[in-house]
C-alpha positions in Angstrom: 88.3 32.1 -14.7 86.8 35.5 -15.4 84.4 35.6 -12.2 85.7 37.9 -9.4 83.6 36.1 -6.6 85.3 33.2 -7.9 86.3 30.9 -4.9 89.6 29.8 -7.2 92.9 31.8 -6.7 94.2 30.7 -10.1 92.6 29.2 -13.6 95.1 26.4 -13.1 93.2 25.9 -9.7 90.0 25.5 -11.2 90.8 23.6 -14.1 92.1 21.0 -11.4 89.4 20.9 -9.2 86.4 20.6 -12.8 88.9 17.5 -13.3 88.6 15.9 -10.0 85.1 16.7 -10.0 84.3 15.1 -13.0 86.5 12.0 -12.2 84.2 11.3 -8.8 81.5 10.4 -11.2 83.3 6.8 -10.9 81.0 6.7 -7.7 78.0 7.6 -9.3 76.2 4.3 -9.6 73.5 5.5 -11.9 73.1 7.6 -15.2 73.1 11.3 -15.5 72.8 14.4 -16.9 74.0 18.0 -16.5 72.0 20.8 -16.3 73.4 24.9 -15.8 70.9 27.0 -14.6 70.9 30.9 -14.6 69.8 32.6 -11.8 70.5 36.1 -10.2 73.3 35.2 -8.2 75.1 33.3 -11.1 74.9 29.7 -13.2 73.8 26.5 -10.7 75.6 23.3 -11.5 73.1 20.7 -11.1 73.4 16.4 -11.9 70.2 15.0 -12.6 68.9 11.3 -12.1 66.1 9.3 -12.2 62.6 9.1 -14.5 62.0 12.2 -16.3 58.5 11.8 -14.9 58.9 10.7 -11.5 58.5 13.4 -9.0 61.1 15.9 -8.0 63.5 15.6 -5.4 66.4 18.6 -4.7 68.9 17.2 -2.8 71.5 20.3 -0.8 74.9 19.1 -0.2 76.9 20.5 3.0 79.3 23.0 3.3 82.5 22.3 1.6 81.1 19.4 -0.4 79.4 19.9 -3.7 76.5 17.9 -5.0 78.6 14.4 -6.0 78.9 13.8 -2.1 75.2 12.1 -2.8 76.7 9.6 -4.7 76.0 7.0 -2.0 72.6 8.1 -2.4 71.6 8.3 -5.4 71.4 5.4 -6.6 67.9 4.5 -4.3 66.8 8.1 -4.7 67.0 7.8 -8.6 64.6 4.6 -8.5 61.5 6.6 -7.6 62.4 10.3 -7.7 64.0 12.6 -10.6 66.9 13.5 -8.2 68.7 17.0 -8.6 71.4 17.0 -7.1 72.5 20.6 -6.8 76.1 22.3 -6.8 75.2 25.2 -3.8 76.4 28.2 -5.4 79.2 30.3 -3.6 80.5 26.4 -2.1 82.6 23.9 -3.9 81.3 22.4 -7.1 80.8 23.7 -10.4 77.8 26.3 -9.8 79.7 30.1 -10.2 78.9 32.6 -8.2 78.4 36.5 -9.7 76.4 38.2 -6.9 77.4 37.3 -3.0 74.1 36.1 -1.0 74.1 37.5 2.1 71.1 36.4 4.0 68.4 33.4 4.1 66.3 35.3 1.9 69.0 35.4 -0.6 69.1 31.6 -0.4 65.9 31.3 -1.0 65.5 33.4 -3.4 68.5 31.8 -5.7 66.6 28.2 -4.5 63.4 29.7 -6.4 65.5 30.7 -9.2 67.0 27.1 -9.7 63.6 25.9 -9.4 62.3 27.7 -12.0 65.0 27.1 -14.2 64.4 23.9 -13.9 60.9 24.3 -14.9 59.6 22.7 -11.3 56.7 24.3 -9.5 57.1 22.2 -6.3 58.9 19.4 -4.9 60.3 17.8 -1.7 63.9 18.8 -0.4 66.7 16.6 1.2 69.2 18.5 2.7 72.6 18.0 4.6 74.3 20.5 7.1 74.2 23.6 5.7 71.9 22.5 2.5 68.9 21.3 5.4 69.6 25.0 6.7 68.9 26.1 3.7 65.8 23.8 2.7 64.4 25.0 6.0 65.0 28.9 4.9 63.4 28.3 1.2 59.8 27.7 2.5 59.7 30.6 5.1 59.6 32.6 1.8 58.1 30.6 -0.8 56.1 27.9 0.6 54.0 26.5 -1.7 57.2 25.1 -3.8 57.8 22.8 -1.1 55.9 19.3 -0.2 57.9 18.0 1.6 61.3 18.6 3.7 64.0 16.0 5.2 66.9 17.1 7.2 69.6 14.2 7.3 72.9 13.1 5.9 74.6 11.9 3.1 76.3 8.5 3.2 79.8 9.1 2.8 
């Protein structure tokens, strides 16, 4: 752990939680991949599922929750969407932070940065709690990378 916005107190922390992270993929019903995307306020975490050519769907977990709380999800998602299912950066998960966000804007601009690393020009948004907060902020400021937007929940 080498990241001073870090939200671990210890290495030994960290290395815990990665494990239990990576041990909840015993819920996830279908197959997928990891991607780490660079942005400006650090790497993004994301879990990817579904047809490489179906059309994009980002899915924003809630606070304190990382992207495997769509697990319940993901499995009807991932029939008819490429589902990225993204680790919000600064919240739990496996996305490290480097530069704090401090406002809507900042969300939306690290939201545009995932995007692009991800080589996506537009898609539709599912988010949860804090993540529909923020797939309401990303179009205020970039709107033509959204179709469409659904507030809701995850099944937990």
């Amino acid at each position: 752990m080498n990241n001073t916005l870090s939200i671990f107190t210890s290495p030994e922390g960290e290395d815990r939680f990665d494990e239990a992270y990576n041990n909840m993929f015993a819920l996830w019903p279908v197959p997928h991949e990891v991607l780490d995307v660079d942005t400006r306020f650090g790497r993004t975490h994301i879990n990817v599922s579904g047809p490489k050519d179906a059309p994009p769907l980002v899915l924003l977990h809630a606070a304190g929750f990382s992207s495997i709380a769509w697990f319940a999800n993901i499995g009807a998602l991932s029939q008819i969407r490429r589902a990225y299912a993204v680790d919000i950066i600064g919240d739990a998960g496996k996305s490290r932070i480097s530069r704090q966000l401090k406002s809507g804007e900042d969300h939306a601009d690290w939201l545009n940065d995932v995007l692009d690393g991800l080589a996506v020009d537009h898609a539709d948004m599912l988010g949860h709690s804090q993540g529909g907060w923020m797939a309401l902020a990303f179009p205020l400021k970039y709107p033509n990378r959204v179709n469409k937007l659904k507030i809701g929940r995850a099944h937990v």
